[in-house]
N, C-alpha and C positions, 0 to 999 in steps of 0.2 A: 504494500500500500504506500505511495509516494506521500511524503511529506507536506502537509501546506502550509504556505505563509499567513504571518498573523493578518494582513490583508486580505486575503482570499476568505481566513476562518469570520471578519468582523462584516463582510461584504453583505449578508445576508440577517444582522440584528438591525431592528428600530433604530432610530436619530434618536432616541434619549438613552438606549443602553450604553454613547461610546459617552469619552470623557469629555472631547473636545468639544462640544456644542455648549454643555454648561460650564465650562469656563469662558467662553467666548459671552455669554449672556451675564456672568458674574459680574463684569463692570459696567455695562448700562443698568442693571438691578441696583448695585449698591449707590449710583447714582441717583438715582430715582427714590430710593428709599431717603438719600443726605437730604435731598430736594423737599423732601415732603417735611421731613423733620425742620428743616430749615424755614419752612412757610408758616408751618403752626407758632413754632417758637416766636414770629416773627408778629404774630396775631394776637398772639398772648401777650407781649411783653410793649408791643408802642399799638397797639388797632384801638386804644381809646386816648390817644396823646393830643394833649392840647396844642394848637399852634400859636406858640409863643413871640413873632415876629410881627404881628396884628395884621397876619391875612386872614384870607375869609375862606370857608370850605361849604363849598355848595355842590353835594354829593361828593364824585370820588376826584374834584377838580378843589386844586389850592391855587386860589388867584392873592398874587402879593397886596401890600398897602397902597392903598393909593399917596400918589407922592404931592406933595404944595407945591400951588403952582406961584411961582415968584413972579 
């Protein structure tokens, strides 16, 4: 019985049985996962922050101060 290469033996499993497909998916996942973390935290800690420079917030739009006119 001849011999076969590990190519020939892997030619014939599913795309999730090799290894190389979820390592290739590991780094858009763990990006995706910092992403999300990154949004919440970011909701949490300034999404009721007051604007301190005396512009005006009319919905998700910050229009500056109006300036005197000389």
């Amino acid at each position: 019985m001849p011999s076969m290469t590990r190519e020939e033996l892997s030619e014939g499993r599913p795309w999730w049985r090799h290894r190389w497909p979820w390592l290739l998916l590991l780094g858009p996942a763990v990006a995706i996962v910092g992403c999300a973390i990154t949004i919440v935290l970011a909701f949490q800690s300034y999404g009721d922050q007051e604007i301190q420079d005396g512009g005006a917030r009319q919905g998700l739009v910050v229009t500056p101060p109006a300036q005197a006119v000389r």
